[in-house]
C-alpha positions in Angstrom: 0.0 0.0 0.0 1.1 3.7 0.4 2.9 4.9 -2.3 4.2 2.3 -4.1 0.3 1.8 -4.9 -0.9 4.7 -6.1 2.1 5.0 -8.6 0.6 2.0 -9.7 -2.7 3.4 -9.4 -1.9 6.7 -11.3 -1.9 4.4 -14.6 -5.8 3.2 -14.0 -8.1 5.3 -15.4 -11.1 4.4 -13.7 -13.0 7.1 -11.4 -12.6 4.9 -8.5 -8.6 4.5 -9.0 -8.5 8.2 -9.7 -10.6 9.4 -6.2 -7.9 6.8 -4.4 -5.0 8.9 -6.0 -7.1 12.3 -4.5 -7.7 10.9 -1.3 -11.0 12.5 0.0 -10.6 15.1 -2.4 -13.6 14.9 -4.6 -15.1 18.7 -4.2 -13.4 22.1 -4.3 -11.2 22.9 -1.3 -12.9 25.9 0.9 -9.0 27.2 0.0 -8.7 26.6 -3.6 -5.7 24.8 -3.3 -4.5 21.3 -4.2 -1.5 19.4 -3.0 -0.4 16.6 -4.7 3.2 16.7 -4.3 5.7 13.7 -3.4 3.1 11.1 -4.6 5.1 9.4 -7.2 2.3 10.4 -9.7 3.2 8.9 -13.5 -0.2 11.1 -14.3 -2.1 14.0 -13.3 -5.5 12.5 -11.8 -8.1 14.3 -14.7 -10.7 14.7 -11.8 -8.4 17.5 -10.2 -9.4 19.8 -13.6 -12.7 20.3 -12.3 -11.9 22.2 -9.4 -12.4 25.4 -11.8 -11.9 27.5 -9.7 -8.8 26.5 -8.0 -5.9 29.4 -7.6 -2.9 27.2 -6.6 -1.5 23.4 -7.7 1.9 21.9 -6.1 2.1 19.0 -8.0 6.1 19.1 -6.9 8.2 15.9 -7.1 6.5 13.2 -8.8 7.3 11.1 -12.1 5.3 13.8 -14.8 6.3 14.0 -17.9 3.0 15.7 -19.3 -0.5 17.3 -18.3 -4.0 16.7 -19.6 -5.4 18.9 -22.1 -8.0 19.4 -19.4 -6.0 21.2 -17.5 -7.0 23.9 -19.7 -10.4 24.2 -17.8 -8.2 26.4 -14.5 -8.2 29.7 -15.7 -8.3 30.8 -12.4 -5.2 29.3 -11.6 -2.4 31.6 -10.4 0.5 29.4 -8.7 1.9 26.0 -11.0 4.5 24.1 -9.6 6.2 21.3 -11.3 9.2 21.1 -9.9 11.2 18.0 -9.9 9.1 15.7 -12.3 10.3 14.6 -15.6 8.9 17.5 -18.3 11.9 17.2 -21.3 9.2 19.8 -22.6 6.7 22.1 -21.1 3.1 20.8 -22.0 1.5 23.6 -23.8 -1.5 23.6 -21.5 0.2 25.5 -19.2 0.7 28.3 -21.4 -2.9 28.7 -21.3 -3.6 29.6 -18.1 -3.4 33.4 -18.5 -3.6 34.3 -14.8 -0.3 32.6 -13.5 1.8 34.6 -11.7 4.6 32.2 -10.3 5.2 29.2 -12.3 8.2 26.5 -10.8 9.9 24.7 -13.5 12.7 23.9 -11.3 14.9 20.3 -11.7 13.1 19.0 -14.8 14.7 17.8 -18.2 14.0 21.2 -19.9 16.5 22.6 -22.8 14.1 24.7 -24.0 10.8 26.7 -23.4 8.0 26.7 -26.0 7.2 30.2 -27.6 3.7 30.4 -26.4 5.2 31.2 -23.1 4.4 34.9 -23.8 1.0 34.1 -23.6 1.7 34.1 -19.3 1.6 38.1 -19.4 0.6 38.0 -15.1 3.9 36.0 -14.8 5.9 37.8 -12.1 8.1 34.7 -11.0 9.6 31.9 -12.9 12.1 29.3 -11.4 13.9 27.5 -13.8 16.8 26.4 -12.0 18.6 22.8 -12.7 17.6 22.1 -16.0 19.4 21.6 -19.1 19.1 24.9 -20.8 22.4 25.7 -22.8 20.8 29.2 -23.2 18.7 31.6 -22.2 15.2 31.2 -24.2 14.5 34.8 -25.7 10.5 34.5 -25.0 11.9 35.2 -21.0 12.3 38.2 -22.2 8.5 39.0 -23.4 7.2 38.5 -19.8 6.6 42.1 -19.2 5.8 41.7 -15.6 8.2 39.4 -14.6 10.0 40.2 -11.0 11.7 37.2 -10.2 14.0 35.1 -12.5 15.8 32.2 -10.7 18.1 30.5 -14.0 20.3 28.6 -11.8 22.2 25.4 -12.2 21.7 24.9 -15.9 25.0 25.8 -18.9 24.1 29.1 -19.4 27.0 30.6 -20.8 25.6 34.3 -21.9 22.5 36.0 -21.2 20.2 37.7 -24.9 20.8 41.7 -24.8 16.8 41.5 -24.7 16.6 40.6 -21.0 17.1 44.2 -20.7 13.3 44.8 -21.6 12.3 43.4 -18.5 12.0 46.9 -16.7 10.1 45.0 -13.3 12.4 42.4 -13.4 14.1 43.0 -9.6 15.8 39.9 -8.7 18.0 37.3 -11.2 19.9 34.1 -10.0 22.4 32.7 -12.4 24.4 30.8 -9.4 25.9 27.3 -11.0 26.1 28.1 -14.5 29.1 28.7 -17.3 29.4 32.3 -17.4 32.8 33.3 -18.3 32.2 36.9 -18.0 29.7 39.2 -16.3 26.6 39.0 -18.5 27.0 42.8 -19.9 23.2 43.5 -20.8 23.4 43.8 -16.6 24.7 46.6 -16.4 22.1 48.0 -18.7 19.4 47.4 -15.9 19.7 49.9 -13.3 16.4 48.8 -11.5 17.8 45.3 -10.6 18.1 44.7 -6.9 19.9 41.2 -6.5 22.2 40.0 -8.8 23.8 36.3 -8.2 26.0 34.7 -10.5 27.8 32.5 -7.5 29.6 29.7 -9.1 30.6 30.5 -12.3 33.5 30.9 -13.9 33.8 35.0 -14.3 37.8 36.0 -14.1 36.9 39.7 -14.0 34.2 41.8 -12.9 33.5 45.8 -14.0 31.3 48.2 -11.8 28.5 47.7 -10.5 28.7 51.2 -8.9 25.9 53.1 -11.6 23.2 50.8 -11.1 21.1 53.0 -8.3 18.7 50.2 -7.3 21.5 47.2 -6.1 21.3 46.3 -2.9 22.8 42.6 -3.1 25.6 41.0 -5.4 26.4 37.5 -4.6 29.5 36.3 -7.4 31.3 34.1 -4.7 33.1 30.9 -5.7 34.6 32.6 -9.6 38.1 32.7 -10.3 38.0 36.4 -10.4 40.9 38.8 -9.7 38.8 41.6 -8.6 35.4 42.3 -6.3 32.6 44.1 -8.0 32.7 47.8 -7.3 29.0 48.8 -6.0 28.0 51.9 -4.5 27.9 52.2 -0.4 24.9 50.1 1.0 25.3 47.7 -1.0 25.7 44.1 0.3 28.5 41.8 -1.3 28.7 38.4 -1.1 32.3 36.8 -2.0 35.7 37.3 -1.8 37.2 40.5 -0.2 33.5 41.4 0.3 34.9 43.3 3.5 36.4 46.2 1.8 34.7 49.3 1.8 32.7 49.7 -1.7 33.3 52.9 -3.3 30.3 55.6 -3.1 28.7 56.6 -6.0 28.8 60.1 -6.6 26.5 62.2 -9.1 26.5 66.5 -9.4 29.4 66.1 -7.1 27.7 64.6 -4.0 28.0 61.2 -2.6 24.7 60.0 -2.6 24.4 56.8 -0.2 22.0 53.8 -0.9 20.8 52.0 2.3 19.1 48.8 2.5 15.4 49.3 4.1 15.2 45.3 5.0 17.9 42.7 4.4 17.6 41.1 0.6 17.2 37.3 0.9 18.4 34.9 -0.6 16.4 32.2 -2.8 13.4 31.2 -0.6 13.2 27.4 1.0 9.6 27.4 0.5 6.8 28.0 -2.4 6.0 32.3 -2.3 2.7 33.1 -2.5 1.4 35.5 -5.6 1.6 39.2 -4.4 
């Protein structure tokens, strides 16, 4: 029983087989949310796509490798995660659902994103760290809304000059890929706040000291010869992070940027749409 069972289960069709796989979920939670992550699921129980107005899905580390067609029928749906499953591709049905605002991708197969992707114009977050992606797909850049951008762990080597169109974008980790050199359309976006690109394999780094809206820089763990120069306030993270960063002046002031709260790093758990 337990487990083992329903990942057996998940390949029976039948209504009774499916309402095993949901448990004693057969109506609408009062909260609009469904849980089904850690269930070694091979399929996505058909019965859940009737819950039309459900907000959020975890459907986090199981066995998927695609979705339903019916999934289409959750337009109300504003937080997807399919993190650690077994997508080589991202089922088109998700690009659908035009009201998702965080979509986890994380620790899949993917090596590319499909160009109906723009379609997610309320996408503010989008995590897809540990993949295979050998570069960055250009239809990132058409998500107009988009805050969050977490691109770790995958071979990303450069970043498209396009990125920069992402004027909300605020926060973008690159930790544990194959950048050789700072990705330069960075310093082309002046309202990024955190910048991580920990783990790579940058040798030099230029300043960071004009972009006014920095507040972290994490680049710990390159080969580099030099820190970052950023302007005073703002937190380093890596080697000879201790030095005093120079202060940015403009008209001939010194114009100092503090941090209002402490910038985290990469949250532990699932955020919740804001």
């Amino acid at each position: 029983m337990g487990n083992s069972l329903k990942a057996i289960v998940t390949f029976v069709p039948s209504n009774k087989c499916q309402k095993y796989l949901l448990e004693d979920l057969e109506e609408m939670p009062v909260d609009k949310m469904v849980d089904l992550s850690g269930r070694q699921m091979r399929r996505l129980p058909v019965h859940i796509c009737s819950f039309r107005e459900l907000v959020k899905l975890y459907l986090s580390d199981n066995n998927l490798n695609h979705l339903p067609p019916e999934l289409e029928q959750l337009q109300n749906l504003q937080i997807l995660a399919l993190d650690f499953n077994n997508f080589k591709a991202l089922p088109l049905v998700v690009c659908t659902l035009k009201q998702l605002c965080i979509l986890y991708l994380g620790n899949n197969k993917l090596c590319s994103l499909p160009l109906e992707l723009r379609l997610l114009q309320n996408l503010k977050t989008l995590w897809i760290e540990s993949n295979c992606l050998q570069y960055l797909p250009e239809v990132v850049c058409e998500l107009s809304l988009l805050k969050t951008l977490h691109a770790g762990s995958n071979a990303l080597r450069t970043l498209p000059p396009q990125l920069q169109c992402l004027q909300e974008l605020r926060t973008i980790w690159l930790s544990g890929n194959l950048l050789s050199e700072f990705p330069p359309v960075l310093l082309d976006m002046p309202f990024l706040e955190v910048i991580d690109v920990d783990r790579n394999s940058i040798r030099f780094f230029p300043s960071l000291a004009h972009l006014p809206g920095l507040k972290l820089v994490i680049y710990d763990h390159n080969p580099c010869r030099n820190a970052p120069k950023v302007a005073k306030g703002v937190r380093r993270v890596g080697r000879w992070s201790e030095e005093t960063p120079e202060p940015r002046k403009r008209s001939g002031a010194v114009i100092e940027i503090t941090l209002d709260e402490k910038p985290l790093l990469p949250p532990a758990a699932k955020a919740e749409p804001e």
